[in-house]
FIKOL-240591 format. One record per residue (C-alpha): x, y, z; residue in one letter. Coordinates in pm, whole numbers, plus 50000, padded with zeros to 5 digits. Example, Ala and Ser with C-alpha at 12.3 -4.5 7.8 and 13.67 -1.06 7.14 Angstrom:
BEGIN
512304955050780A513674989450714S
END
This chain:
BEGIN
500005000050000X500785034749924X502245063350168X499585084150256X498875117550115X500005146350331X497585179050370X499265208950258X501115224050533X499375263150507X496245249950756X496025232751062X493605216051276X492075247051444X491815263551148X489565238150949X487265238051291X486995273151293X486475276150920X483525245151003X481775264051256X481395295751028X480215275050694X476375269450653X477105241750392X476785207150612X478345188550359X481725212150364X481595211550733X481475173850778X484815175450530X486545200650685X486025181651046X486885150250911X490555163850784X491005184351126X491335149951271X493925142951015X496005178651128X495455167251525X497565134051432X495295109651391X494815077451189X492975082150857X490665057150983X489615081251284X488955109650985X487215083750797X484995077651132X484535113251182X483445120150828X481015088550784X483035073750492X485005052450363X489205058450354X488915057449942X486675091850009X488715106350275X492395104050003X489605120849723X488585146949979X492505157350100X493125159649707X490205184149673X491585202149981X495065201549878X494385215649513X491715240949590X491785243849985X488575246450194X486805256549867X487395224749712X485465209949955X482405221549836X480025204349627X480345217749204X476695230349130X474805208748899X473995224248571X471885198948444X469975204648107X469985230747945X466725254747966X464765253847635X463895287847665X466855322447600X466495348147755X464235368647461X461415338747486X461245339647867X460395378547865X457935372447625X456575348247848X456205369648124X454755405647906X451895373147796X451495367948171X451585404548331X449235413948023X446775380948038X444895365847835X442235383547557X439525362047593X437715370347231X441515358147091X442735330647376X439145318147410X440145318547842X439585345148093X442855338548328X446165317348212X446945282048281X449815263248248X448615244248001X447475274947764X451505290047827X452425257047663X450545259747416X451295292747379X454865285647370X454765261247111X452815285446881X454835312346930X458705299346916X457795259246824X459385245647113X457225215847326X457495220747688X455465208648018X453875224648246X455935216648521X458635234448341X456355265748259X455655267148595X459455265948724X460075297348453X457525315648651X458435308948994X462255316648889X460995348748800X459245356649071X455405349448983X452945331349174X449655322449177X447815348649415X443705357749451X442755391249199X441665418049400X438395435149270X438675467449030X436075489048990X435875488848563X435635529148632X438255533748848X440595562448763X444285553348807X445715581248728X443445599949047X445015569449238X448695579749168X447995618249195X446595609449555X449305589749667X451885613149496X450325646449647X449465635849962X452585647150147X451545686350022X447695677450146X449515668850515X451975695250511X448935720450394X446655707950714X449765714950916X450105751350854X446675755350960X446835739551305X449335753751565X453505750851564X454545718051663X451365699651684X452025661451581X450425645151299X448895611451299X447895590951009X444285574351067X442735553450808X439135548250836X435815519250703X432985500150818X432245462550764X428905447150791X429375412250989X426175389850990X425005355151029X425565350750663X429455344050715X431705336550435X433945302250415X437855304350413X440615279650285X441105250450518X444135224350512X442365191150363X443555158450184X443675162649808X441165150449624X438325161149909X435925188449975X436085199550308X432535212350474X431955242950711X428665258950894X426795283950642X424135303950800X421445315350595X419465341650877X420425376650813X421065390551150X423805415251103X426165441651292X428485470751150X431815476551283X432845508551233X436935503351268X439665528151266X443455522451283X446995549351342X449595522351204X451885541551312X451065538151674X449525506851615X446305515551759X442955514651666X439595526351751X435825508851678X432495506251739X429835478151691X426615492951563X423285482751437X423195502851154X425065523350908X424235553350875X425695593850921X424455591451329X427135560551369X429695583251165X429235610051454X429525581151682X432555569551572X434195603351472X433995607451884X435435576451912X438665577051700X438805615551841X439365601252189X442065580852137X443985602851952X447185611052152X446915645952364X448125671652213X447925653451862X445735659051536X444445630251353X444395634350980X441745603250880X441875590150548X438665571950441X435925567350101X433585590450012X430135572050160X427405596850176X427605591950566X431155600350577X430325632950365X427645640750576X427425680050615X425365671150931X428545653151065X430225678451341X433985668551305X435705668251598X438275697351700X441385672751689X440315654351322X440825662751004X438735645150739X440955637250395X438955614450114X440375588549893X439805588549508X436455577449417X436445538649352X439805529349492X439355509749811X443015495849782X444595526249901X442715519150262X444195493150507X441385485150697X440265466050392X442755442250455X442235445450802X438505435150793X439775405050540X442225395250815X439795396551040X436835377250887X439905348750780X440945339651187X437905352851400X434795359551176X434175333950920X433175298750944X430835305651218X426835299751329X425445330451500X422965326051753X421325362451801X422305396251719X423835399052034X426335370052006X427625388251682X428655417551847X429455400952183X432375381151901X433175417251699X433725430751981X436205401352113X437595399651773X438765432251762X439865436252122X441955407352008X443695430051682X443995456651965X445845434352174X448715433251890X449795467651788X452565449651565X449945431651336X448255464251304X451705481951204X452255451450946X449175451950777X448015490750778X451255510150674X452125521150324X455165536950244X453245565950054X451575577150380X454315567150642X457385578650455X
END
């Protein structure tokens, strides 16, 4: 038999173990451990222990080490095969996607793997799976997420003008109060919660359809919800109706827990109640609408959806009084986590 191979002489043993207890790549670190027995003096056999394998690996592993050092102890990235799509086809793959599909032309209303293939093999000839479609997207950064609904009239350019001039609308209500006085951020909306609940996603087997409670009574309470993200606060009432009387309601509400010493600037849609002229805004509040038909600019719309996901949904109401005995528990609840209102209600074109 052979002499043994001897590790090159610019390491030693507490070297390779401090180099293993900074690498994330288990692999590497079971290698480099294995030849710091080697360095301590040891028997290959002990390295061979150490490491898991057999000697024939631990000579292939000190040749790796001794021609590259701890770098040739990593693992070479498999290529495999080559994508059948350059880089020209794949960004035509994704305009397709980000524009969808023209359903007088595509004969579909939203894309599905299958139709990109199809697609793809019209377009540039090539045959490809689904699975593979499906990798290109999730590579790029797509996945498949729920449409949010868009009111056909909406006006996106009022949208961005909002969003871009609402710094000068804050900075304008600022000169008007007195020096120093500290701005908050409120954004404002009701929800109607009744026995007619909706159904959420549930973890099932494949294959199955899982069942949940569906009332069919119509029983129903409003909560009238505000929330400062920026605080993390929030402010709501349960009410039997919606109408400009719970407006005033509420308006003393979210005026109360406004810091001292504060102004509240709420944002909210233009409902005729929260127009009201009969509405007597409090000293401390500043009313500011949102663009007409763009409920995406307001939090609390993802708030309520939040809301109706873990507390609200999937449930039988008893009485009118059970539902806002549970609104009223459900949002104590929200309260109760001022970071989960800061993660869901700020937007960097009102907090920035």
């Amino acid at each position: 038999m052979g002499a043994a191979i001897s590790l090159r002489d610019d390491f030693d043993g507490c070297d390779l173990r401090q180099l293993a207890k900074n690498c994330r790549d288990a692999k590497q670190t079971r290698r480099l451990l294995s030849l710091a027995v080697i360095y301590d003096g040891r028997s290959r056999t002990d390295a061979a222990r150490t490491g898991g394998v057999t000697l024939q690996i631990i000579r292939d592993w000190v040749l790796r080490f001794n021609a590259a050092g701890p770098d040739g102890l990593k693992d070479a990235p498999k290529t495999g095969r080559p994508s059948k799509l350059d880089e020209h086809q794949r960004r035509a793959l994704i305009e397709i996607v980000e524009r969808g599909p023209y359903p007088s032309v595509e004969a579909v209303v939203r894309w599905r793997l299958k139709d990109l293939c199809a697609w793809i093999l019209s377009e540039f000839g090539i045959a490809i799976d689904e699975c593979t479609v499906s990798r290109e997207l999730k590579n790029a950064g797509y996945r498949r997420l729920t449409a949010r609904p868009q009111h056909p009239a909406q006006n996106e350019f009022a949208v961005e003008d909002f969003k871009k001039n609402f710094p000068t609308e804050l900075a304008e209500i600022r000169n008007r109060l007195e020096s120093n006085t500290p701005i908050e951020v409120w954004f404002q909306d009701e929800a109607r919660v009744g026995q007619k609940t909706k159904l959420t996603r549930r973890w099932a087997k494949r294959g199955t359809r899982p069942r949940a409670p569906k009332d069919q009574r119509t029983k129903s309470a409003w909560i009238f919800g505000a929330i400062c993200p920026a605080r993390g606060v929030g402010a709501a009432l349960i009410l039997p109706k919606c109408n400009t009387m719970a407006m005033q309601l509420h308006l003393q509400e979210i005026s109360s827990q406004v810091a001292p010493g504060a102004h509240a600037v709420v944002i909210l849609d233009q409902a005729a109640w929260h127009m009201s002229a009969k509405l007597e805004i409090p000293d401390n509040i500043t009313l500011l609408p949102l663009p007409p038909r763009s409920p995406e600019l307001n939090p609390v719309e993802n708030l309520w959806q939040f809301m109706r996901d873990n507390w609200l949904s999937n449930r039988v109401f008893k009485s009118y009084e059970q539902i806002v005995d549970i609104c009223c528990r459900a949002w104590k609840r929200l309260t109760d986590q001022p970071w989960k209102i800061m993660s869901i209600g700020l937007r960097e074109w009102a907090h920035r």
